[in-house]
N, C-alpha and C positions, 0 to 999 in steps of 0.2 A: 429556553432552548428546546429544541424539538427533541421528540424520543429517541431519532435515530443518533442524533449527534451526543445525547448524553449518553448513550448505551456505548457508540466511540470510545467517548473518554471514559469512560467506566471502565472499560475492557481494556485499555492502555496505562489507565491507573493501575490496575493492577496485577499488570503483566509483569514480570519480572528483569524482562532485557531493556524496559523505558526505562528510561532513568529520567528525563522532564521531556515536560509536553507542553508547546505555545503553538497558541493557536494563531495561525498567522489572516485568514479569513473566516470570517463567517460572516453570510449574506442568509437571511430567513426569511419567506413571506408567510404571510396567514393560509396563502392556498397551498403549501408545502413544500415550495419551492428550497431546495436546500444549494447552497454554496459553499464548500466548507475546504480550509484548508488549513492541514496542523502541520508540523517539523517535532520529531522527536529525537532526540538525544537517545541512543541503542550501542547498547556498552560502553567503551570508553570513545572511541574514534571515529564512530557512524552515527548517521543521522537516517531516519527513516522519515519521509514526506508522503502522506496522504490527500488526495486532493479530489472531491468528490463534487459533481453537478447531480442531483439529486432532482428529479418532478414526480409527477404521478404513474407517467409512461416510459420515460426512461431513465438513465441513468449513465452516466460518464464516470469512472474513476480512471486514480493511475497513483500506483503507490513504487517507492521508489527507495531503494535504500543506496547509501551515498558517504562518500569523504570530501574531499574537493573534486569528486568524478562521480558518473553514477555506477553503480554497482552490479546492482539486482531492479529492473523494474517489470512491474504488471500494469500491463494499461488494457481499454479495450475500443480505442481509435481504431477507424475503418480502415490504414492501411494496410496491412496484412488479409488480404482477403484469401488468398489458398492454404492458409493455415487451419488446417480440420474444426478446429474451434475458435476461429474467426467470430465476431471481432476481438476475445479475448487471446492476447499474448502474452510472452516472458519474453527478455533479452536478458541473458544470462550474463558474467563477469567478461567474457570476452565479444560481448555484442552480439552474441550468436542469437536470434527468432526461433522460436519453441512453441509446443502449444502452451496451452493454460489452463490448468484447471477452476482458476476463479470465473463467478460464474455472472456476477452482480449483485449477490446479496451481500449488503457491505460487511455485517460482521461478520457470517462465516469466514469471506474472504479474506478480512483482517488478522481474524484466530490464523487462516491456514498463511499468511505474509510470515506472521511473524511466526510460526514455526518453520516454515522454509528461512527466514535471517535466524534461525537458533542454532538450525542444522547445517547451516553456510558458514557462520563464526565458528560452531568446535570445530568443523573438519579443518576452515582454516588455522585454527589455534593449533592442528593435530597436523595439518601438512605446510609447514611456512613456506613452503619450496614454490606454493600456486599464487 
């Protein structure tokens, strides 16, 4: 496996809101080409989906936290373009377009996913009402 994608699961292993991690693709070439896609199991009821197009030049992601709905996603798909930090956005629990502060580097972005799903579960655990 390539660096990127071990340093991934490395950083999901030993996060503490995963609870398992399957890897549902990986596509790798010798010139660095990455394809990668995992589903992880995030406390009891959620699933969080990472799904990355990886080359030398750019980079596709879109991570998504989810029940049998989505939840919480970051992607950075060209359609939102007057969003200040286009092409990265959020859709928040009620669908609502946001900026984004992820930026493309995938594990920064990852550490900052899954502390945004840490701070979304307690306040949900702390507000049942939303």
């Amino acid at each position: 496996m390539s660096a990127l994608t071990d340093a991934i699961l490395d950083l999901l292993h030993k996060h503490p809101l995963v609870t398992s991690i399957r890897i549902v693709n990986l596509d790798e070439t010798p010139s660095g080409k990455i394809e990668l896609k995992i589903r992880c199991r995030v406390a009891s009821n959620y699933h969080l989906q990472i799904w990355l197009h990886h080359e030398s030049t750019f980079q596709d992601y879109a991570y998504q936290l989810f029940t049998d709905r989505p939840i919480l996603r970051w992607d950075n798909a060209p359609h939102y373009p007057l969003i200040s930090t286009a092409p990265h956005h959020f859709h928040n629990e009620d669908e609502t377009v946001t900026d984004s502060s992820l930026s493309g580097d995938s594990i920064a972005d990852l550490k900052q996913v899954l502390g945004e799903i840490d701070r979304w579960l307690f306040k949900s655990r702390h507000n049942p009402a939303k």
